[in-house]
N, C-alpha and C positions, 0 to 999 in steps of 0.2 A: 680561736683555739690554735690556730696554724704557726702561729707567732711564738708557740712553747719550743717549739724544734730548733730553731737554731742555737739557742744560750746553751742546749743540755749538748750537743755535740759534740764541745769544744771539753769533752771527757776525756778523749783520748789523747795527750801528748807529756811526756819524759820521767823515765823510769830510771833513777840507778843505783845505786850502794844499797848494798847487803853483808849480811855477814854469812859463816858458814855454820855455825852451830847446831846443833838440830833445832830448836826453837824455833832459828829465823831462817829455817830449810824452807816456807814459801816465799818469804823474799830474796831470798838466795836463787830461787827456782826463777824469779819475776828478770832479778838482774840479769841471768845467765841467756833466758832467751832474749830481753832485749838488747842485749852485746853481741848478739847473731844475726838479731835481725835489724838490719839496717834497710830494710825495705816490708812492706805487708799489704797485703789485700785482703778485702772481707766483705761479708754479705753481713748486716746486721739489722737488728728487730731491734725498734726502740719504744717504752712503754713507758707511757706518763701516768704515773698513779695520783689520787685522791687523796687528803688526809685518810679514809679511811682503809686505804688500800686496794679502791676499787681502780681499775681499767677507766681513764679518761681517752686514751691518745694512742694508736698504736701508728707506727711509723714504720717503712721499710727500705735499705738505699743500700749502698755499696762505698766503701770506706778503702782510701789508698794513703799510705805514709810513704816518705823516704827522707830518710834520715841525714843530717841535720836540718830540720826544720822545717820540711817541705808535707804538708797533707792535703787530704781534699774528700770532702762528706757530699758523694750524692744522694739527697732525697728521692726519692723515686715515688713513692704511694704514701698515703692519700694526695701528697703537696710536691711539686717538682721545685726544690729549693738545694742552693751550693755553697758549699765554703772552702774556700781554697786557700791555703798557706803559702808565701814563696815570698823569697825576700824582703823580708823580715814586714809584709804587710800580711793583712788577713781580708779576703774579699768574702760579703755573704752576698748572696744571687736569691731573690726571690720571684721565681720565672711568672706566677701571676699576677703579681703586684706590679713588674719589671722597675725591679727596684734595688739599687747596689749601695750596700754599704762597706765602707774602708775604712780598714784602724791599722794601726801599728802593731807589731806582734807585741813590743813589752809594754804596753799600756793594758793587755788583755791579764797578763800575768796573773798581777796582784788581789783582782778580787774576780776570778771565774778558776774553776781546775782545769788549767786550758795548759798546754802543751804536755801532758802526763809522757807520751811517747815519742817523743819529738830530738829530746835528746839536747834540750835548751838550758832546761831547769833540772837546780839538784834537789831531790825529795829531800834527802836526808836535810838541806840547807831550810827548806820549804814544807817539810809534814814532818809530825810524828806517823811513823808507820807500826802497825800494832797485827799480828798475825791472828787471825780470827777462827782456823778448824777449818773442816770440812764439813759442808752444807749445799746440800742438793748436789752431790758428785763434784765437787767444785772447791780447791783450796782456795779461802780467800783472805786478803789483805787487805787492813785498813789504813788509810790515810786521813789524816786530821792536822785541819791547816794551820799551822803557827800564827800567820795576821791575822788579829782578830777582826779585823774589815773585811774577811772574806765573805763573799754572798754563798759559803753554802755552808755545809756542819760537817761531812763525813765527805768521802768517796773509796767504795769498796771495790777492789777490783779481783776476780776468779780466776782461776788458772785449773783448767781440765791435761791432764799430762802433761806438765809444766807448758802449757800453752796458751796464747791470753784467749778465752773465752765468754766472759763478762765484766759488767760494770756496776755501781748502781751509787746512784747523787743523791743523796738529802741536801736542798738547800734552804737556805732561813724565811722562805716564805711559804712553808710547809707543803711542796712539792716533794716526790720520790720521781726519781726516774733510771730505771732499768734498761741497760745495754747487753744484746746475748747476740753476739759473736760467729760465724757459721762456715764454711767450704773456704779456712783461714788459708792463706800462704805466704810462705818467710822466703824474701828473697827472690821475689819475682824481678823478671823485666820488668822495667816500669819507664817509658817515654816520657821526658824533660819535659815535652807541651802539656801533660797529660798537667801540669803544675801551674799553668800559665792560663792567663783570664783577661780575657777582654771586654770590657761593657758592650751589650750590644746596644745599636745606635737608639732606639727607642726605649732604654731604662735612663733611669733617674738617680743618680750616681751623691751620694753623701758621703764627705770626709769625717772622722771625729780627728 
C-alpha cells in the first residue's frame, strides 16, 4: 500500500498563463500568486481514495518548493519517504526499504502531472485548463492533459483566497487522490541544502 505515495506527490509542480476576464478570474488568481511566489512551504494531508470513494491511505509530511525547479515532499506518517528535486534530477528516498531511485526531471514530464509548480512547464503549452466554481469554500481549476499517454485523466487544483490550498488526481487506473494544503507560506527563507540529497551509505540506489 505504501508504494501509492510517491507517483501522487509529484502533484505539485508549474503554473502559468491566464487570462483576465472574469471567467478566467480563477486562473488568473492561480498565475498571479504563483508569479510571487517563488518559494513555499506547507503541511499537507494526502488521501488515496477507492473507486468508490472510500478512504484507502491517508498520508501526512511537509512540502517545500523554490522555484525554478527545485522541491522536496517530506513524508512523515504512516511511511518516512522523500523526493527531492534539484538539478534537473529527481531523487525518491524510501527510508524503510532504504532504497533510492533517480530519474531525470524531463523524462518525468510526459506521463505523470509532475512539476505543476516548479515553473518548468507551460500549462497553457501542456493542459487544457477549464474553471470549475466553487465547491467546498474552494475556487477550483481544472487541468486536462493534451498527451494522450498521460497516466492520469484530470488534475484539479483549489485556491481558498487566491491561495493554493488543494489538489485532487484522477488517474487511469481508477485511483483519486486528494492533496489539502495547511499553515501555507509564500516566500520563506529556504536553505540551498535543504534541496540537496545524499544516498545514505546503506541504500540501494537505482538509475532509470
Amino acid at each position: 500500500m505504501k508504494k501509492t505515495l510517491l507517483p501522487f506527490a509529484w502533484l505539485l509542480i508549474n503554473l502559468l498563463f491566464a487570462t483576465a476576464s472574469q471567467a478566467e478570474a480563477p486562473v488568473a488568481q492561480l498565475q498571479a500568486f504563483l508569479k510571487n511566489a517563488q518559494s513555499l512551504t506547507a503541511d499537507f494531508k494526502q488521501v488515496l481514495l477507492s473507486e468508490n470513494g472510500q478512504p484507502k491511505q491517508t498520508s501526512y509530511g511537509v512540502f517545500y518548493l523554490q522555484r525554478p525547479g527545485k522541491f522536496r515532499w517530506d513524508y512523515q506518517r504512516p511511511f518516512q519517504q522523500q523526493i527531492i528535486s534539484n538539478g534537473g534530477k529527481v531523487w525518491f528516498y524510501d527510508t524503510d526499504l532504504a532504497q533510492v531511485t533517480v530519474k531525470k526531471l524531463d523524462e518525468s514530464v510526459g506521463s505523470t502531472p509532475a512539476l505543476l509548480l516548479s515553473g518548468n512547464v507551460s500549462l497553457e503549452e501542456n493542459y487544457v485548463m477549464e474553471n470549475q466554481g466553487v465547491d467546498g469554500a474552494l475556487e477550483w481549476i481544472k487541468l486536462l492533459p493534451k498527451n494522450q499517454e498521460s497516466s492520469f485523466k484530470y488534475v484539479l487544483i483549489g485556491l481558498a483566497n487566491s491561495q493554493l490550498a488543494g489538489m485532487e488526481l484522477s488517474d487511469n487506473f481508477g485511483q483519486l487522490t486528494r492533496i489539502y494544503f495547511s499553515n501555507l507560506k509564500v516566500n520563506p527563507p529556504l536553505k540551498a541544502t535543504l534541496f540537496d540529497f545524499q544516498a545514505p551509505e546503506n541504500a540501494d540506489v537505482f538509475s532509470e
